[in-house]
Backbone as CSV, one residue per row, in Angstrom:
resi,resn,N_x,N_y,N_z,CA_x,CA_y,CA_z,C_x,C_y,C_z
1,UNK,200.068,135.270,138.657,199.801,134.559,137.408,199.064,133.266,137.729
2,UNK,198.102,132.842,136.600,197.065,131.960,137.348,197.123,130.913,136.056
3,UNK,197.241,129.560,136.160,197.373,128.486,135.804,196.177,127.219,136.189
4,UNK,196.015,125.943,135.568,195.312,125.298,136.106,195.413,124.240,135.928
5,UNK,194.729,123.121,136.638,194.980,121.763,137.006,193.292,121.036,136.542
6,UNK,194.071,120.239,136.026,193.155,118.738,135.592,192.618,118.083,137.179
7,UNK,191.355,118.348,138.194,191.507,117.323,139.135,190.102,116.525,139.353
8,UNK,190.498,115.347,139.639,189.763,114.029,140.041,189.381,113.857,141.015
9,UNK,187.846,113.885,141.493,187.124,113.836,142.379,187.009,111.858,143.003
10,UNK,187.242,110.800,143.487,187.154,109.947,143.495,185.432,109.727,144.559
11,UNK,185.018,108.759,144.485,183.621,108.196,145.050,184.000,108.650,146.195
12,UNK,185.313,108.514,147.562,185.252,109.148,148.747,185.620,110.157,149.074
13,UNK,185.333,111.314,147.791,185.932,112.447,147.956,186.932,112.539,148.074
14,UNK,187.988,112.358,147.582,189.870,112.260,147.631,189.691,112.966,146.141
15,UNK,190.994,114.479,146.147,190.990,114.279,144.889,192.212,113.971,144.642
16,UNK,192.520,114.430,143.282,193.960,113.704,142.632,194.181,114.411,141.243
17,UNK,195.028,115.191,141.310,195.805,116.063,140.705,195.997,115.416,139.281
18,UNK,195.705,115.068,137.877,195.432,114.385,136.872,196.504,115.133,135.839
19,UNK,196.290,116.093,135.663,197.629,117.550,134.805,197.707,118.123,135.482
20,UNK,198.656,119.026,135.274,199.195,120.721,136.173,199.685,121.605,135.045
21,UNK,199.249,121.996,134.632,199.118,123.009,133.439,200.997,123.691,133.222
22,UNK,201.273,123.755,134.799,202.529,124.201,134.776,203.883,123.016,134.474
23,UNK,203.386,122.056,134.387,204.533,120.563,133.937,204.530,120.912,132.576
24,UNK,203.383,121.990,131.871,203.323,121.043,130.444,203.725,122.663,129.187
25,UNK,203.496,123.719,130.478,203.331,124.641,129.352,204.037,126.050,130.162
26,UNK,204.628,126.715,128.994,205.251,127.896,129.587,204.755,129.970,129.737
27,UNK,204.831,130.486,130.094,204.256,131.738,130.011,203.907,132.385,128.653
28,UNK,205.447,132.218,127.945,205.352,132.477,126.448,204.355,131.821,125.629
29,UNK,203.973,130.787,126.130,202.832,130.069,125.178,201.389,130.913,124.987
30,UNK,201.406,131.851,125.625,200.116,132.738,126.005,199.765,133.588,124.342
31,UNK,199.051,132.908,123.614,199.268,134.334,122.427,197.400,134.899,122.399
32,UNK,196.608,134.660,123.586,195.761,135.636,123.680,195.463,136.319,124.603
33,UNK,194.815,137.694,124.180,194.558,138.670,125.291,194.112,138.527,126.258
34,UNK,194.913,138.806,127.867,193.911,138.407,129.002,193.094,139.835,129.645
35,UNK,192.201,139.457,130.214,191.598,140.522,131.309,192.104,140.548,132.430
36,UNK,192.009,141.835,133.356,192.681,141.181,134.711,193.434,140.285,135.116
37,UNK,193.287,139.939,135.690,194.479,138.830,136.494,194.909,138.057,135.255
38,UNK,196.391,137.645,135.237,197.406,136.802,134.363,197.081,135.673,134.296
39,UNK,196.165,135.424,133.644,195.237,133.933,133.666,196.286,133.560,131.832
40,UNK,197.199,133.131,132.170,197.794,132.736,130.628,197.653,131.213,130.060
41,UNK,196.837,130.673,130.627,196.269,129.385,129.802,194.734,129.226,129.693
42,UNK,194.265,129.469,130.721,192.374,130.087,130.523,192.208,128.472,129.979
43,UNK,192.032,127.341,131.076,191.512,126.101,130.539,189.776,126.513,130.579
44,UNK,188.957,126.483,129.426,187.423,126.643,129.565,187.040,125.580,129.677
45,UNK,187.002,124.208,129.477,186.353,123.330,128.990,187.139,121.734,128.831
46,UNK,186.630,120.839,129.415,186.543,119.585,129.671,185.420,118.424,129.132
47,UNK,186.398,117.338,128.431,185.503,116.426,127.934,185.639,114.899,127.827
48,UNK,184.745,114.399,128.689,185.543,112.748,128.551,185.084,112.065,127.208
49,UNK,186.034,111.578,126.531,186.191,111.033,125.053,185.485,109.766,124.754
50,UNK,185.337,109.122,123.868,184.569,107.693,124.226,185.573,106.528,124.571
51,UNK,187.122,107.039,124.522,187.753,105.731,124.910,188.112,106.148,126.922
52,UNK,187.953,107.021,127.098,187.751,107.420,128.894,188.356,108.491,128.835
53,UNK,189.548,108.767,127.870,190.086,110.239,128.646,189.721,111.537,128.149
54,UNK,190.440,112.410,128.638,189.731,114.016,128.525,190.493,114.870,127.537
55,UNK,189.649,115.759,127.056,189.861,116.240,126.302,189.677,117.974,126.633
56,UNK,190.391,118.481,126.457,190.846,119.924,127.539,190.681,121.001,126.165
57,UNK,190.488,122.060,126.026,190.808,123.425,125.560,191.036,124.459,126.502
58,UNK,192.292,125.209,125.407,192.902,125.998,126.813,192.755,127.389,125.749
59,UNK,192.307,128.182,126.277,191.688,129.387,125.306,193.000,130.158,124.914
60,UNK,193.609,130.476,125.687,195.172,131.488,125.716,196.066,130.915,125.284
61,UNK,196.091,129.586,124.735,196.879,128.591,124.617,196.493,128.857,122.747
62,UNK,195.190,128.634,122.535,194.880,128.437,121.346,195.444,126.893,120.932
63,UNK,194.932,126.236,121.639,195.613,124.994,121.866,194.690,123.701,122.677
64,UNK,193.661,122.979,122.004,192.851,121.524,122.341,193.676,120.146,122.545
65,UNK,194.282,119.966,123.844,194.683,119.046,124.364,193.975,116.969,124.445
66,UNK,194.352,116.260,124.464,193.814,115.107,124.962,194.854,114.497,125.957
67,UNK,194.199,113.972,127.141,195.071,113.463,128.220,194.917,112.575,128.612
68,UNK,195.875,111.445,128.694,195.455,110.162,129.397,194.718,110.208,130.580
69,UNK,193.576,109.535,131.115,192.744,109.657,132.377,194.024,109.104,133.524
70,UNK,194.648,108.182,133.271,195.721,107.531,134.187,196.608,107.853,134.138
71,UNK,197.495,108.305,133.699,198.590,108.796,134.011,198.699,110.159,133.775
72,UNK,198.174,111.019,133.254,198.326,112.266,133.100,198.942,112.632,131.650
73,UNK,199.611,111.633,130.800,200.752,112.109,129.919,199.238,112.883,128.894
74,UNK,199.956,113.775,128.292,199.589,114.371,127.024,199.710,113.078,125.646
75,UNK,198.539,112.859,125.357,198.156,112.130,124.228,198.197,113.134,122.587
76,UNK,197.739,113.521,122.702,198.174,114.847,121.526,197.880,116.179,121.843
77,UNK,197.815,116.498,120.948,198.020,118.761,120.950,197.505,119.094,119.461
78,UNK,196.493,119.780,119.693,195.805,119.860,118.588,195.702,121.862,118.807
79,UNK,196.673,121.882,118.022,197.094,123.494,118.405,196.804,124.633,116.901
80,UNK,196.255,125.630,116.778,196.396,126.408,115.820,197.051,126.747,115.324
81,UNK,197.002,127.070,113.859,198.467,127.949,113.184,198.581,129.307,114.172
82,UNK,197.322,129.834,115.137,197.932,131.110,115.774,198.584,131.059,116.955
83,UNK,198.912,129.894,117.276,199.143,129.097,118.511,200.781,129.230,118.760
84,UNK,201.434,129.545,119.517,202.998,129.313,119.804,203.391,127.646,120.259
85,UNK,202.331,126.825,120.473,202.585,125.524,120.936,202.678,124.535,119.289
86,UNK,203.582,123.616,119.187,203.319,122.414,118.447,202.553,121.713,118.327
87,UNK,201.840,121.590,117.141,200.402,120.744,116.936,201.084,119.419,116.139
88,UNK,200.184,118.928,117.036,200.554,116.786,116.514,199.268,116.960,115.078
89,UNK,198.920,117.843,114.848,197.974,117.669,113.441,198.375,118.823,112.596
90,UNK,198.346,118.802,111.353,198.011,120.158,110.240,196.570,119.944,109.807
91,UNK,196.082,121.203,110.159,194.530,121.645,109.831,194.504,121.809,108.619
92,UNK,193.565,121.027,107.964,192.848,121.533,106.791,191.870,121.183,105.870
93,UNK,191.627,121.826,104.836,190.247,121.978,104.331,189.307,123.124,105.248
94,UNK,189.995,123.632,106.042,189.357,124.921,106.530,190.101,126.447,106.053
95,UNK,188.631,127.059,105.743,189.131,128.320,104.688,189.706,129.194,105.488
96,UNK,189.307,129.211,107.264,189.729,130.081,107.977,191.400,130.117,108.160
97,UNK,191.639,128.429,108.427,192.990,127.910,108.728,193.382,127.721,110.557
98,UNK,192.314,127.352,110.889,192.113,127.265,112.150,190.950,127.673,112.910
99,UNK,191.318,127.303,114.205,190.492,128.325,115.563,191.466,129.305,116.136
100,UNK,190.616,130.173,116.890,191.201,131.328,118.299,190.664,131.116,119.502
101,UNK,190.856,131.065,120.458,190.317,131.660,121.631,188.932,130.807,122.008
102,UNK,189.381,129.321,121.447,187.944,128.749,121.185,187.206,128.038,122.848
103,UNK,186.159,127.501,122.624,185.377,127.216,123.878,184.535,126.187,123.528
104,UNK,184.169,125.553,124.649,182.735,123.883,124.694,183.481,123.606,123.389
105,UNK,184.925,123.066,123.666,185.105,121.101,123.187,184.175,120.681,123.571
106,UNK,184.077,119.329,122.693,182.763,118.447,122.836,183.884,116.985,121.439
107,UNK,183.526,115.834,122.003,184.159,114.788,121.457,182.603,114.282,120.645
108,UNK,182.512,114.131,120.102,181.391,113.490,118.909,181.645,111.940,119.346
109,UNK,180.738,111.123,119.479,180.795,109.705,119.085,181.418,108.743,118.220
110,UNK,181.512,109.703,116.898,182.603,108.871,115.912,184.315,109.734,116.261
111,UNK,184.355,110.088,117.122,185.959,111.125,117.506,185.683,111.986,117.051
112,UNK,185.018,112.910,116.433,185.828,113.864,115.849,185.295,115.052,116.445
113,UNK,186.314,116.465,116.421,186.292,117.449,117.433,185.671,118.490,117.286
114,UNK,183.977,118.937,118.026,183.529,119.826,117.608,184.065,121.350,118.547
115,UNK,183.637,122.114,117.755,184.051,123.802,118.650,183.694,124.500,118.661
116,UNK,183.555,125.379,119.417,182.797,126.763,119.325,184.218,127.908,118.751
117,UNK,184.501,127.838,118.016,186.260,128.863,117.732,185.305,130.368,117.818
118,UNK,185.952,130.724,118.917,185.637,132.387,119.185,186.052,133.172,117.990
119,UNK,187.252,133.069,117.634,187.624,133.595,116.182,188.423,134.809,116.239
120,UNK,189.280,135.056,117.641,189.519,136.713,117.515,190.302,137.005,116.840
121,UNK,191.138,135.421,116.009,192.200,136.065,115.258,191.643,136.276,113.521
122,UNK,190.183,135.539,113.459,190.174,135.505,112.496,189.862,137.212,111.592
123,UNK,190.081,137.509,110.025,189.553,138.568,109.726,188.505,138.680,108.712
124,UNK,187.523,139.463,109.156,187.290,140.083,110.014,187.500,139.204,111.744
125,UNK,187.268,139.440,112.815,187.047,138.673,113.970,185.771,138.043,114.091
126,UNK,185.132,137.336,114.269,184.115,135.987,114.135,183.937,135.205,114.351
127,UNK,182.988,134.529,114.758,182.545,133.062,115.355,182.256,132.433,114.343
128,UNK,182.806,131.063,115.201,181.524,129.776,114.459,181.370,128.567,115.243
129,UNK,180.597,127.815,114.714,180.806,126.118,115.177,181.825,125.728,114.409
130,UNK,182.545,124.930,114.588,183.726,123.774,113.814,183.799,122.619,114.194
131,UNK,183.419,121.439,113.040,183.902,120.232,113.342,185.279,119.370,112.566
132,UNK,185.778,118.858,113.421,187.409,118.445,112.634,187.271,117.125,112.581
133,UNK,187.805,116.529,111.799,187.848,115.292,111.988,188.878,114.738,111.609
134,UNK,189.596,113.700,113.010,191.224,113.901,113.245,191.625,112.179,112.609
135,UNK,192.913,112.399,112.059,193.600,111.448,111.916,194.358,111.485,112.089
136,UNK,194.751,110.243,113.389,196.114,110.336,113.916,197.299,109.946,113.430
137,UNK,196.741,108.859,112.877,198.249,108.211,112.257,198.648,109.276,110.888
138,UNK,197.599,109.698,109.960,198.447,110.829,109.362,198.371,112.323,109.648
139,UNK,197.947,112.463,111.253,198.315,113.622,111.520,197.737,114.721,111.108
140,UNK,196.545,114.613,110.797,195.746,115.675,110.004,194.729,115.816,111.098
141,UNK,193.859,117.148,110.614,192.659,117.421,111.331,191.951,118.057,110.379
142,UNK,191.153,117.529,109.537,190.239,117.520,108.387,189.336,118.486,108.647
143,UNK,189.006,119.743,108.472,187.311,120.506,108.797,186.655,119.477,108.040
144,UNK,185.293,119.265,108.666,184.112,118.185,108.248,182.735,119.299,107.693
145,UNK,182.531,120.459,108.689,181.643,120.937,108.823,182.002,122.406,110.035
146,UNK,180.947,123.252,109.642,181.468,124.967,110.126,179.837,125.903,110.157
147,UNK,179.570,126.533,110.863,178.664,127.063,110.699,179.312,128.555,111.506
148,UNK,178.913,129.710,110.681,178.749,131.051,111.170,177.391,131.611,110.651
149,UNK,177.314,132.584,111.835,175.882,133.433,112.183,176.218,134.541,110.747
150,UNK,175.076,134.436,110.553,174.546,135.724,109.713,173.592,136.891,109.927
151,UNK,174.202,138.065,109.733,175.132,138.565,109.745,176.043,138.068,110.955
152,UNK,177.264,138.182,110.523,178.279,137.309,111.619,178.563,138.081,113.293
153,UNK,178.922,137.376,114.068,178.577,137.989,115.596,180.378,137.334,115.711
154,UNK,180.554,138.214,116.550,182.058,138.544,117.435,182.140,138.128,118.632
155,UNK,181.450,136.786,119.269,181.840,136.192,120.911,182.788,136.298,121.087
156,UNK,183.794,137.529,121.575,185.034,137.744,122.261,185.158,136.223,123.053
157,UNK,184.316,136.178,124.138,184.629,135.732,125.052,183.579,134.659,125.257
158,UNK,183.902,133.305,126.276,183.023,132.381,125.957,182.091,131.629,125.351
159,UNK,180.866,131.374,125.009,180.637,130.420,123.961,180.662,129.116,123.835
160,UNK,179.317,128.860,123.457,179.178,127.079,123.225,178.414,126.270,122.397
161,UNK,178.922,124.878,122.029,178.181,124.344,120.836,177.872,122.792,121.333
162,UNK,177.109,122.525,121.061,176.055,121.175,120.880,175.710,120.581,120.215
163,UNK,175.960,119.324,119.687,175.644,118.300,118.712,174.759,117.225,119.449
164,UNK,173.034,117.212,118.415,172.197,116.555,118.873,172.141,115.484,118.138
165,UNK,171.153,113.828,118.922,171.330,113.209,117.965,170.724,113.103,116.598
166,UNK,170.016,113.712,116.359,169.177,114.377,115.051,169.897,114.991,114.182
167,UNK,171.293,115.157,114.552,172.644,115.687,114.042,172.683,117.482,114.034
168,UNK,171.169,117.864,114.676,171.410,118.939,114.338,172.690,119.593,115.179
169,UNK,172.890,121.088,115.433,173.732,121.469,116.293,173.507,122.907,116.798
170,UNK,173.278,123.316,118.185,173.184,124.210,118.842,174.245,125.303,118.976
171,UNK,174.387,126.608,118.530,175.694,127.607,119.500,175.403,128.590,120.255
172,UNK,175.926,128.933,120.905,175.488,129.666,122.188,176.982,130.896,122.094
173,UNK,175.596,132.530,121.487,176.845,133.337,121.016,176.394,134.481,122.496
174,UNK,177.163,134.137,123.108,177.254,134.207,124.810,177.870,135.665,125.109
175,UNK,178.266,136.798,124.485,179.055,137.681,125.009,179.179,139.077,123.527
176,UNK,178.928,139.668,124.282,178.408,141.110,123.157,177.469,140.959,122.920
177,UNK,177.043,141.613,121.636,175.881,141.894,121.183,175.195,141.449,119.858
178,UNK,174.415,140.366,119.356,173.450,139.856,120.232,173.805,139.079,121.033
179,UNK,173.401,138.420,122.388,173.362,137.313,123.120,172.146,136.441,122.290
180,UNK,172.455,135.180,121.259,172.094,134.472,121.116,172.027,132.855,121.069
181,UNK,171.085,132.533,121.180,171.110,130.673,120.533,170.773,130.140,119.551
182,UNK,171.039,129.550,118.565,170.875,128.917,116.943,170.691,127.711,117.010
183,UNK,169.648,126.678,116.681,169.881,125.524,116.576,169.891,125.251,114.838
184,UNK,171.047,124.540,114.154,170.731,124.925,112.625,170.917,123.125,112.616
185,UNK,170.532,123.235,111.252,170.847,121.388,110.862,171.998,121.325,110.400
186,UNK,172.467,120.305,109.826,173.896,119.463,109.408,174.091,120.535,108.210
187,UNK,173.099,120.890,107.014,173.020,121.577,105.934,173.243,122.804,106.365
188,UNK,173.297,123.501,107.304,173.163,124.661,107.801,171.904,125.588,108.035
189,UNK,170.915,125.189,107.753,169.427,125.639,107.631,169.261,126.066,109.472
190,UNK,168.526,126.945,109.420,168.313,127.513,110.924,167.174,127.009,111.144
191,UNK,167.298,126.341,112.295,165.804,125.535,112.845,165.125,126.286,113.741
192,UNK,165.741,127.183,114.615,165.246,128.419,115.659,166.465,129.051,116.260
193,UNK,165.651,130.524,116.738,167.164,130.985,117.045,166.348,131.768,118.307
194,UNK,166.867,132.239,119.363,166.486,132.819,120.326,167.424,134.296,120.697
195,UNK,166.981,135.098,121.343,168.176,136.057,121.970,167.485,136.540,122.916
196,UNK,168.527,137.031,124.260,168.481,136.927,125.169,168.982,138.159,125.750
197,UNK,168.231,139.434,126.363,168.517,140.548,126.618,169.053,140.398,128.234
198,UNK,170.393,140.719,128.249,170.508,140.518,130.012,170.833,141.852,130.190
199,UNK,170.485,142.664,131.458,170.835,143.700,131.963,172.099,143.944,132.573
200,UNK,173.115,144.956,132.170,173.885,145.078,133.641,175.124,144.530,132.745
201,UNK,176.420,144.082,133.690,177.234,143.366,132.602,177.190,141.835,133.063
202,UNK,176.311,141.041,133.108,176.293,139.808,133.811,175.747,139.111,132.765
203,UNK,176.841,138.053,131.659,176.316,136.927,131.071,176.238,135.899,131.061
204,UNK,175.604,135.361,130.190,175.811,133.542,130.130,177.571,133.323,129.775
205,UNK,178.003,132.008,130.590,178.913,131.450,130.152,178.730,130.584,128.633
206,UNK,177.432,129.798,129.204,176.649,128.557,127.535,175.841,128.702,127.467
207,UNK,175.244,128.588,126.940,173.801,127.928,126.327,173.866,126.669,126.511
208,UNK,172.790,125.836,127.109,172.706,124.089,126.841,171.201,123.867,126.824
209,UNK,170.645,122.938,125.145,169.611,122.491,125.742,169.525,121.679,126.674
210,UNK,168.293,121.324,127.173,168.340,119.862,127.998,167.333,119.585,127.759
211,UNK,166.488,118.392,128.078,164.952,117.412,128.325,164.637,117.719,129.894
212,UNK,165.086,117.994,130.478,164.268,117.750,131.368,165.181,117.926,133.171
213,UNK,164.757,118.837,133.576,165.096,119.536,135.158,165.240,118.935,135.825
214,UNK,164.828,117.697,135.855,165.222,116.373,137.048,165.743,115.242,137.058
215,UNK,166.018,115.342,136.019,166.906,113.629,135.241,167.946,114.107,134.246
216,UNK,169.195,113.741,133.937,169.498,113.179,132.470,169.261,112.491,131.528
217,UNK,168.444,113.148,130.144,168.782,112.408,129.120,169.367,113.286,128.076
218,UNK,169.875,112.646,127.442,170.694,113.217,126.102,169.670,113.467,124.569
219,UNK,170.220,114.754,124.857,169.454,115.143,123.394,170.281,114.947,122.386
């Protein structure tokens, strides 16, 4: 059975153990399907927040974590109604009533939590982008904004989304059939969409735009 750890690379190469997936969470917490090996938390995705710490999704968990960078403690749990874990928020204003199996957290600049929700619980099963927007002190997690493909696509598995500063937003429907990319605006309007024939069973994990092969800048 396979579990995983939060770890910290320091400037002299030392690392340092930050979470341990196994302090915080139990087997039973698992309420999605694995492949092969007993991977029952499936952390996909890591994100440092704008106040420093990280922000984790754990796919099997059905369950978007935030963690102190220093001490490790769990800051909240931002968990689904399909989720067996306790959520420090109630979702809503979303028609779905959550995410599944979701992938590429991403922290927005003003906080609030965008997603790629794979959707396997939803019905029919379906993707989308989702953005939440959290309030802590009353404990809510507001949908802001949602985009699904038309006709709608089924990313079982992996998947990713991008918020540019033009506000538009990128998803990357990474697994089955089509393999595509969408960049749509805030309104939902499709600005371009690409797809991507791979041979064999070998796919993309994401999609990411970028500027440019030899530098960082942020789109």
């Amino acid at each position: 059975v396979v579990a995983h750890q939060l770890v910290r690379q320091d400037a002299n190469g030392d690392q340092h153990v930050v979470f341990d997936a196994w302090d915080h969470f139990q087997l039973t917490d698992n309420v999605e399907p694995t492949v092969g090996q007993a991977d029952f938390d499936h952390a996909n995705a890591v994100y440092v927040a704008p106040d420093g710490n990280y922000v984790v999704s754990w796919r099997n968990l059905d369950v978007i974590t935030k963690i102190d960078a220093t001490t490790g403690a769990l800051i909240w749990s931002l968990a689904s109604p399909f989720s067996a874990r306790t959520s420090d928020f109630t979702i809503g204003s979303d028609p779905l009533n959550g995410f599944s199996a979701q992938h590429s957290v991403r922290v927005l600049a003003n906080g609030n939590i965008l997603v790629f929700d794979n959707g396997t619980k939803h019905m029919p099963s379906a993707s989308r982008g989702v953005e939440y927007q959290l309030d802590e002190g009353a404990h809510t997690a507001s949908m802001v904004w949602q985009f699904g493909h038309t006709p709608p696509i089924n990313t079982m598995f992996t998947g990713s989304v991008q918020r540019f500063a033009n506000g538009n937003t990128m998803l990357g429907w990474t697994f089955g059939s089509p393999l595509a990319a969408t960049e749509v605006t805030s309104a939902g309007d499709v600005v371009w969409e690409g797809t991507l024939h791979a041979p064999g069973t070998q796919v993309p994990y994401r999609f990411t735009k970028i500027r440019s092969l030899y530098r960082f800048e942020d789109l």
